[in-house]
N, C-alpha and C positions, 0 to 999 in steps of 0.2 A: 504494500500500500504506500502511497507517494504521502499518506501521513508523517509514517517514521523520518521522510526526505525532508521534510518542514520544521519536525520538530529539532534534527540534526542539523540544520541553519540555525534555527534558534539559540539552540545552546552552541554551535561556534561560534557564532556572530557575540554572544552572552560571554561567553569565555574570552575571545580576543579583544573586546572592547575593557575589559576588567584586567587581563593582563597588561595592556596599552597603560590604563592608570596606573597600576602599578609599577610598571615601569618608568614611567614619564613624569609622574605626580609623587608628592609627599604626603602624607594624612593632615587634610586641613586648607591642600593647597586650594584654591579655585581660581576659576577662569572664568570669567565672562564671555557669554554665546551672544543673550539677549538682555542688556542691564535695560530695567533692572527686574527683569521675568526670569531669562535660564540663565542656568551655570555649573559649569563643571565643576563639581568638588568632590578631592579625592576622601572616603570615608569610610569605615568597615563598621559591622553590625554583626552581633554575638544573639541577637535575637529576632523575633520577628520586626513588620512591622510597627511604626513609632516606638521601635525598641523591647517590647513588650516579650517577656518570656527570656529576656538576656541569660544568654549562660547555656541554656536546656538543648545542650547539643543532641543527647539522646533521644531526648523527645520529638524534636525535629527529624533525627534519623527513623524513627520508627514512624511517624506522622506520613514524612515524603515516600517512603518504601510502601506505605497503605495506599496513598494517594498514586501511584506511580502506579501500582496493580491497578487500582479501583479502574485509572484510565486505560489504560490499555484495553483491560475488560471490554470497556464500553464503547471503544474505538473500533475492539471487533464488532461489537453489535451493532449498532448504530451507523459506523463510518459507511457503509456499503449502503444503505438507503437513504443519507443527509452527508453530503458534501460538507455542506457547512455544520452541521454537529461534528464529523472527521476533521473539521481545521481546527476549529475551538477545542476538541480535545488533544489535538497536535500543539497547539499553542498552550495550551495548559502543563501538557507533559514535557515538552523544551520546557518551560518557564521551573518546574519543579525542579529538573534534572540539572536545571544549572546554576540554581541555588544550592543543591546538595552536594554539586560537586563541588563547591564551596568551603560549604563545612565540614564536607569530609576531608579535604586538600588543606587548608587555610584555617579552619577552625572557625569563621569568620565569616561573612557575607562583603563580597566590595562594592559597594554602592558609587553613583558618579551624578546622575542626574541632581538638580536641582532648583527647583523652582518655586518660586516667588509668585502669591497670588498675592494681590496690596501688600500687606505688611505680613499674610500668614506664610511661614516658612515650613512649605509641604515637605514631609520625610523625604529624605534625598532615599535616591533608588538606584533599579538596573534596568537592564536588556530583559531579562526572568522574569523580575516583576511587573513590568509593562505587559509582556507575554501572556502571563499569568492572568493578570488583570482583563485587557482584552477578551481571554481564551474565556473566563467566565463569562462575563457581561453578551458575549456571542451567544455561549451557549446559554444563557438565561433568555435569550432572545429567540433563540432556534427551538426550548423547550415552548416557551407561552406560544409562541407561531402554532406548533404541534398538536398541541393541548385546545388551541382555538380549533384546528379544522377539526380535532377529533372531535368536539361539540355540535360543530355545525353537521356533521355527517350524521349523530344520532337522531 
């Protein structure tokens, strides 16, 4: 399935943009993209989002490894009659795998994005997490579509 081909850009494009900062950046450094909206900033995370769960490396392993089945799973079910439910879980599974290759390599997540809504300073992030992010919000979208024509059919 040209899923696993998606979600494999994903986590390289995820991995070589997080190597680049690392190599290139200090922790702390930034860059201005779009002042005063985006910005590079070199940053690592020991937890989930807004930081939350710092530390729970294990948790996380066992969390991503469930989630990592669960998709799959349902990429075989699913991906063969919804194109678009097969990207969203492609996206969702790059986005997982390349956060955990994180913390399993690094101990550590590398975050880079960063952006500025007025004055709130959104959790800087990654490639994963966007992924991630997107891969849901698809498929919350691909389920309600589904769930509508199966109403309209009874």
């Amino acid at each position: 399935m040209y899923y696993y081909i998606l979600a494999l850009v994903i986590i390289g494009f995820d991995q070589w943009t997080k190597w680049r900062i690392i190599q290139t950046m200090d922790i702390g450094e930034s860059i201005p993209v779009l002042e005063p909206f985006l910005y590079i900033t070199s940053h690592r995370n020991t937890g989930a989002a807004w930081g939350i769960l710092e530390g729970k490396m294990g948790f996380f392993y066992v969390v991503t490894i469930v989630v990592i089945a669960v998709v799959i799973y349902y990429m075989h079910k699913y991906g063969k009659e919804s194109k678009l439910a097969g990207i969203s879980l492609a996206l969702i599974l790059g986005g997982a795998i390349g956060n955990f290759i994180d913390r399993l390599f690094r101990k550590e997540v590398v975050d880079f994005v960063d952006v500025y809504i007025g004055s709130y300073d959104y959790p800087i992030f990654n490639v994963a997490d966007s992924s991630l992010v997107v891969g849901v919000i698809v498929l919350l979208i691909v389920t309600f579509i589904d769930e509508r024509q199966k109403g309209r059919t009874k």
